[in-house]
C-alpha positions in Angstrom: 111.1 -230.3 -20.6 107.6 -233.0 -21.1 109.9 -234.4 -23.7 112.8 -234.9 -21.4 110.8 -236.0 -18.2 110.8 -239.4 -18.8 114.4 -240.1 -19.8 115.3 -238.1 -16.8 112.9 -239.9 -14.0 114.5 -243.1 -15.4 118.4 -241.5 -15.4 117.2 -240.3 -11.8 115.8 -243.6 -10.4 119.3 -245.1 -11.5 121.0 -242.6 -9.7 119.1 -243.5 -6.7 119.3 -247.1 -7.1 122.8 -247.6 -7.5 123.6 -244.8 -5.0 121.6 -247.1 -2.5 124.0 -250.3 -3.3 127.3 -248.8 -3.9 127.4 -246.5 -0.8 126.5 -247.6 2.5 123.5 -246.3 4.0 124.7 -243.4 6.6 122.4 -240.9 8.2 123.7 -238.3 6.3 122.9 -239.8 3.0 119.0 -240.6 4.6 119.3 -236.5 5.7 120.2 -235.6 1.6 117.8 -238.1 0.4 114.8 -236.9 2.8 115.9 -233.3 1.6 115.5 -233.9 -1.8 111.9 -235.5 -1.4 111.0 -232.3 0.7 111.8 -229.4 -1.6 109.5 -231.6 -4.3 106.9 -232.2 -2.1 107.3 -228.5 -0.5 106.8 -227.6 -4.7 103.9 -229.3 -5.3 102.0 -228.2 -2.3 103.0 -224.3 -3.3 101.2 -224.6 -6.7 98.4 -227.7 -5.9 95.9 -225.6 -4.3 95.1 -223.1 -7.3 95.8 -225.3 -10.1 93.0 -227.7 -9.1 90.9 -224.5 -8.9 91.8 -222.9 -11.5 92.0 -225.5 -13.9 88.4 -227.2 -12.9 86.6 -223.5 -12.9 88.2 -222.8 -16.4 86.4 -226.1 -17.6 83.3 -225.2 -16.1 83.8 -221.7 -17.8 84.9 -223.3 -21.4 81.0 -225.2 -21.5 79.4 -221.7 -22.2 79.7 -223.2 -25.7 76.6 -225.2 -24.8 74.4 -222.0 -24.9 75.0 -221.6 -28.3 74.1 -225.3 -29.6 71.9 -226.0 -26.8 71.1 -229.9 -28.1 74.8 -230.7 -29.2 76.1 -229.2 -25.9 73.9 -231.0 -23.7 74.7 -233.9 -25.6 78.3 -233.9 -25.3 78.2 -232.8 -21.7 76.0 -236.1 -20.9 77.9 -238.1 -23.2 81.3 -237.5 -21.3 80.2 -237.8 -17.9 78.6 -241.1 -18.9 81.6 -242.5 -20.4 83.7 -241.1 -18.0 81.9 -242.9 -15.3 81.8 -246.3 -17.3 85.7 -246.2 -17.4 86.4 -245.6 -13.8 83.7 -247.9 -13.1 85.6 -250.2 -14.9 89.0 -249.6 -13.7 87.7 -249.5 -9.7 86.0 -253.1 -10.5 89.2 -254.5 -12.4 91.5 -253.5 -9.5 89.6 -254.8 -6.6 89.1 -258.0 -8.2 92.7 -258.0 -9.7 95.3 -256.6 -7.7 98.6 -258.5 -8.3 100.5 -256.3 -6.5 99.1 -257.4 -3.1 101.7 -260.4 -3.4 104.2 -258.5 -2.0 104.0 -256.3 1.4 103.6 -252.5 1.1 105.9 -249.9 1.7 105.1 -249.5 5.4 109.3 -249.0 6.3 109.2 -245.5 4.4 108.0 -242.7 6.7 106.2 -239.9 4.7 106.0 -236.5 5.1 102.6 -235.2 6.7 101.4 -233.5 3.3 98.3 -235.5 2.7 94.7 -234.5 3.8 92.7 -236.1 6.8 91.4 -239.6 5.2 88.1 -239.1 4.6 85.3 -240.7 6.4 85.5 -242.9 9.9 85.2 -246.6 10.0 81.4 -246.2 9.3 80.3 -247.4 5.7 76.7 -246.9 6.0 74.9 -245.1 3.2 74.6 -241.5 6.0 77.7 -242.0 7.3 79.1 -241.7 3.6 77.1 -238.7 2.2 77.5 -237.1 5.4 81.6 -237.0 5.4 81.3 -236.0 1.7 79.0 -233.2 2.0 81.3 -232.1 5.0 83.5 -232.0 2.7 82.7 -230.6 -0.3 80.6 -227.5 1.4 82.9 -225.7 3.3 84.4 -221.9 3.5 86.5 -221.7 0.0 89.3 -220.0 1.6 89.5 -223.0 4.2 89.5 -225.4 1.5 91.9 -223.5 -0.7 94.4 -223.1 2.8 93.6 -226.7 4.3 93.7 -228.5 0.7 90.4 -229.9 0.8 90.5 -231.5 -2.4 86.4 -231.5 -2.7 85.5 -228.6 -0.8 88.1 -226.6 -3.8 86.5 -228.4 -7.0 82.8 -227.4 -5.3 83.6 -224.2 -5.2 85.3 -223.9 -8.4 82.1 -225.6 -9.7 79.7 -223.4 -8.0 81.2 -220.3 -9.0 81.9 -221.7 -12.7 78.3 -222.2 -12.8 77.4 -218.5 -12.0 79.7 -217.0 -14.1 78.4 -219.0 -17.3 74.8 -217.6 -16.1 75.7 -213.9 -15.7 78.8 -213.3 -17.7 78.1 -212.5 -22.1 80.3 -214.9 -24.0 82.8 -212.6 -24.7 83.3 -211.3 -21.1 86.9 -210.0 -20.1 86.6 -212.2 -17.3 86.5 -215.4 -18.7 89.8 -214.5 -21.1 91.0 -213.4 -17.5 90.6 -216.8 -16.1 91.8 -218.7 -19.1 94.5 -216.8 -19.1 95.5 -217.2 -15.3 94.9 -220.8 -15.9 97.6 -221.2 -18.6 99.9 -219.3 -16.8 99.3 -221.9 -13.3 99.9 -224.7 -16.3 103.5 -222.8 -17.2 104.0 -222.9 -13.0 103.6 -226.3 -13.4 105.7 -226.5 -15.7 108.1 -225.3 -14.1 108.0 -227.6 -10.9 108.8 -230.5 -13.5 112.6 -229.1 -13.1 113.0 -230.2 -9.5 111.2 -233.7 -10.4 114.6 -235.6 -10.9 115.7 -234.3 -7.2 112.6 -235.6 -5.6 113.1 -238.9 -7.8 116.8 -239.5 -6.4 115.6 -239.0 -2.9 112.4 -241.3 -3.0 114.0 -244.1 -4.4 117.1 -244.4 -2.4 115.1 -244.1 0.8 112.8 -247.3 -1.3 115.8 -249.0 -2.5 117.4 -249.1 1.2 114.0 -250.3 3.1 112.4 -252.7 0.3 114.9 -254.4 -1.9 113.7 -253.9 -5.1 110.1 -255.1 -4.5 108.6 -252.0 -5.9 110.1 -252.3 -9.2 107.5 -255.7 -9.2 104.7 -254.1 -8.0 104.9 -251.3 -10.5 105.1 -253.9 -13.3 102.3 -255.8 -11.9 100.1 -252.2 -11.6 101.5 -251.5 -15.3 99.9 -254.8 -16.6 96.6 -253.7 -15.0 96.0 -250.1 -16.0 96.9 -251.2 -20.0 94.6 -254.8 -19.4 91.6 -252.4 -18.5 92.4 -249.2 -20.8 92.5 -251.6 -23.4 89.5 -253.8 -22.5 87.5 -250.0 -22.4 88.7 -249.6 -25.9 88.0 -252.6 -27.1 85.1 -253.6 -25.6 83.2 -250.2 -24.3 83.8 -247.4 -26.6 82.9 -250.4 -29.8 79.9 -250.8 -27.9 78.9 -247.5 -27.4 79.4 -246.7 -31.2 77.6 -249.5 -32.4 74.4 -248.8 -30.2 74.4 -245.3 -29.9 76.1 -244.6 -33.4 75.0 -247.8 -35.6 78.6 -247.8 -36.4 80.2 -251.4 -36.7 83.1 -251.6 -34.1 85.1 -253.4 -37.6 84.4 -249.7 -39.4 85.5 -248.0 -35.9 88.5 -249.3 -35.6 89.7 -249.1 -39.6 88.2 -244.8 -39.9 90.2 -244.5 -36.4 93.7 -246.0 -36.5 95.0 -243.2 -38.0 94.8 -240.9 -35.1 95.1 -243.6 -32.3 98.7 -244.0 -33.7 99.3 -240.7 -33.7 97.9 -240.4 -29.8 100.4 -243.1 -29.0 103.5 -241.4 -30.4 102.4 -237.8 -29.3 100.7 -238.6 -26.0 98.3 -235.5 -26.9 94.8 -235.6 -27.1 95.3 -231.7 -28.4 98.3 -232.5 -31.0 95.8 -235.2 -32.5 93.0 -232.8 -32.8 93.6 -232.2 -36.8 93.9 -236.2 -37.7 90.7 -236.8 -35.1 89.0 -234.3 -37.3 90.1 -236.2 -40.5 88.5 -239.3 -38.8 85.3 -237.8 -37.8 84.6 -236.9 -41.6 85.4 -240.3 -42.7 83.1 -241.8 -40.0 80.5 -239.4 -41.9 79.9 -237.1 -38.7 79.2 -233.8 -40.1 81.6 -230.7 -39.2 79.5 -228.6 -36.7 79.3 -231.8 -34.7 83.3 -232.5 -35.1 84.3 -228.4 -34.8 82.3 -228.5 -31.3 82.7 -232.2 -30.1 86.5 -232.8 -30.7 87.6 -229.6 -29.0 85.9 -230.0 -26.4 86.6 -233.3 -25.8 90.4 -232.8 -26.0 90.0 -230.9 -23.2 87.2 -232.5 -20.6 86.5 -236.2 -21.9 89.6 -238.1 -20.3 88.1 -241.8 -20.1 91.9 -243.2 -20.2 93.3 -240.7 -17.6 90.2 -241.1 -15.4 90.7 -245.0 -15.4 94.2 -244.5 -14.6 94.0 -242.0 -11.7 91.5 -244.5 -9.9 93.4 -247.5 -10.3 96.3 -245.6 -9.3 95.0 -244.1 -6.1 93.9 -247.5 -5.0 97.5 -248.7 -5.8 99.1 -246.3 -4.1 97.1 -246.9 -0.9 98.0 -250.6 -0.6 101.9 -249.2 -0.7 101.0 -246.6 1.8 99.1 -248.8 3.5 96.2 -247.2 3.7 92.5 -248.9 3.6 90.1 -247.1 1.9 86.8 -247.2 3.1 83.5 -246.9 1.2 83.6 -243.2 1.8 87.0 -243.2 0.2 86.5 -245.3 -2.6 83.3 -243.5 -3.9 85.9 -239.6 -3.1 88.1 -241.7 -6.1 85.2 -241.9 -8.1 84.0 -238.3 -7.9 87.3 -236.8 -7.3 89.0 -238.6 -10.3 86.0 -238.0 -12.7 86.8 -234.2 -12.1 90.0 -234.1 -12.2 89.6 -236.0 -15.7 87.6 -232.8 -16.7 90.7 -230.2 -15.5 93.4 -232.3 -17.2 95.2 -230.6 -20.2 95.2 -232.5 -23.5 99.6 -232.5 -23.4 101.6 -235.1 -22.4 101.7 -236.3 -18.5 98.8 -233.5 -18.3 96.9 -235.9 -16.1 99.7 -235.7 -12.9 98.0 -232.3 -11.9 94.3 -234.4 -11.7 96.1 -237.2 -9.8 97.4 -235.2 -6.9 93.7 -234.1 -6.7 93.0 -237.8 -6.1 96.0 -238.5 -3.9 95.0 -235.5 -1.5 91.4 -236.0 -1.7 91.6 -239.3 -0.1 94.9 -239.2 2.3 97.4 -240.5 0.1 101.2 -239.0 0.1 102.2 -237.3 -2.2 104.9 -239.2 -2.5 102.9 -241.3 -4.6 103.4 -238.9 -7.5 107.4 -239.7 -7.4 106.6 -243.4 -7.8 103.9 -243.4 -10.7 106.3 -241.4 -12.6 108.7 -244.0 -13.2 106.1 -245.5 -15.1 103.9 -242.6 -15.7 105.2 -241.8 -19.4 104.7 -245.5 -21.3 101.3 -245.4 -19.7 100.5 -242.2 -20.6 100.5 -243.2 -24.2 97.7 -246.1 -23.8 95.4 -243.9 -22.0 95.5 -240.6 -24.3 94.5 -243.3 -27.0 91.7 -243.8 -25.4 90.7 -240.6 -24.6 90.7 -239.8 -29.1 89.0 -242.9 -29.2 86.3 -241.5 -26.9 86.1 -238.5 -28.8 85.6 -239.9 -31.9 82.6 -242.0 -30.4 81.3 -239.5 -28.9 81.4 -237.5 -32.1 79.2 -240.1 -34.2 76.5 -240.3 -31.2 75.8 -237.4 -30.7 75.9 -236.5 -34.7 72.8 -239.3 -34.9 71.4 -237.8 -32.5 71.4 -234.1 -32.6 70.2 -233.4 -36.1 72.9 -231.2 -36.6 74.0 -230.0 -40.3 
């Protein structure tokens, strides 16, 4: 189906575009439309809940790697979180200092479905105020967060208990197959709920295309131009950078040993599927193969710079639409909350989605908002899973300086 999504969003959006303009509006038609948003909505609230935790705790679980090559793993571990933090450090900063799509009012005609979280935080944005709504959040009764989708208070616990497991369960312990294996098959649920995608898509965007006369189609272009802009000024500009401090690798070499399997992340749109060019890469950038065989793998699955770029900008796009504002508290949720759910992401194509309604519902956002950044969702996807084998890739020659590796 991944290979059909896009196609089909765009055959659906049609469908609801020019079923908007040819028939008039009748409450009947809003009652179908309103219908169809529901049963996707009612989907993705069915599976939400254990797919963040399951996929974040598997994660957690796949680092026990790190015991093994203690110096490499540490290494890599710091390595992502850094870069991870420079590119949604970037893409936060880009965005509230360029946000084209402000030009034009928000979507404040739609009425959305209560399936969001409380917004985090009050109208206090002192420094207490802020740590205290986010440990309130994050340190809470797992079953609560699990039944109240408390976005932070699941990927704590799924963190905490990740973290024990990796202390007290041997490396080869049936329990960690079990949870890889419960995790692939809440990925094949997923999966699944793509099928009703096209349904929620007709419903969304006639209720959009009745209330806001094609504006949206503007602003999605405008938030397009922004999330390639910065992915590309992180790939160009960052990652280079970070190679030619950390590595001593000239960003001209860079970009010649890795165009290879940057083209082949653009046509794929799979960190995973590029895995056996990236490795091809890594040897001609003379990193040496017990730093490729752990790096790469493991950065296919947890280093996400493009997708956590992306899910920040998008979250603060989708609040303007919403019109919600985003206070301190909820600005520095994005951060956190998008940096994890970078680190859950599956290396396949549109994998990121699961991680952004982790960011949506962390922060109040409808889930709506998953409907509308899937009509542009696919094209992006294929910038951003570049960067993500980029970052690999520079992450393999750091940490091959140095962790004296052989």
């Amino acid at each position: 189906m991944n290979r059909y999504l896009f196609p089909t969003v765009v055959l659906a959006a049609l469908v609801g575009f020019v079923s908007a303009w040819a028939f008039p509006v009748t409450p009947w038609l809003l009652e179908f439309a309103a219908l169809f948003k529901e049963l996707f909505l009612s989907v993705l609230k069915m599976i939400v809940a254990p797919l963040v935790f399951f996929s974040v705790l598997s994660g957690i679980v796949r680092l026990d790697a790190a015991k093994q090559l203690r110096r490499i793993g540490t290494l890599t571990v710091a390595y992502y979180v850094i870069t991870t933090a420079f590119a949604i450090t970037l893409g936060l900063t880009v965005v509230f200092l360029f946000h084209p799509w402000t030009n034009a009012p928000p979507l404040s005609a739609i009425e959305t479905a209560s399936t969001h979280a409380t917004l985090i935080g009050t109208s206090e944005n002192t420094f207490g105020a802020l740590v205290r709504n986010l440990l309130a959040q994050m340190f809470v009764n797992p079953f609560a967060a699990l039944t109240e989708l408390n976005i932070l208070g699941i990927v704590t616990n799924s963190i905490v208990l990740g973290l024990a497991l990796l202390m007290v369960l041997p490396s080869d312990s049936v329990v960690k197959r079990s949870i890889h294996e419960i995790t692939n098959a809440i990925y094949k649920l997923a999966s699944w709920a793509v099928w009703v995608v096209p349904i929620g898509i007709v419903g969304i965007v006639y209720q959009m295309t009745t209330n806001t006369n094609l504006v949206l189609i503007g602003q999605l272009a405008a938030f397009s131009g922004v999330v390639i802009g910065t992915t590309l000024l992180h790939m160009v500009v960052i990652l280079p950078s970070i190679a030619w401090l950390g590595g001593r690798i000239q960003p001209a070499t860079l970009a010649k040993k890795t165009l290879r399997p940057i083209v082949v992340a653009l046509s794929s749109s799979s960190s995973a599927a590029t895995l056996p060019v990236s490795f091809h890469a890594a040897n001609d950038l003379g990193v040496s193969s017990t730093t490729a065989s752990f790096v790469l793998p493991l950065g296919s699955t947890i280093n996400m710079d493009g997708t956590a770029l992306f899910e920040g900008v998008a979250a603060i796009f989708l609040a303007y639409l919403f019109g919600l504002d985003l206070n301190a508290t909820a600005t520095v949720t994005v951060f956190l909350v998008a940096m994890l759910a970078s680190i859950g992401a599956p290396g396949i194509p549109s994998g990121s989605m699961a991680g952004m309604q982790m960011v949506l519902l962390a922060v109040g956002i409808p889930l709506e908002g998953i409907l509308i950044l899937l009509l542009v969702e696919r094209p992006l996807d294929t910038i951003r899973t570049s960067a993500n084998v980029l970052g690999d890739l520079v992450g393999c020659v750091v940490i091959d300086r140095h962790a004296d590796v052989t």
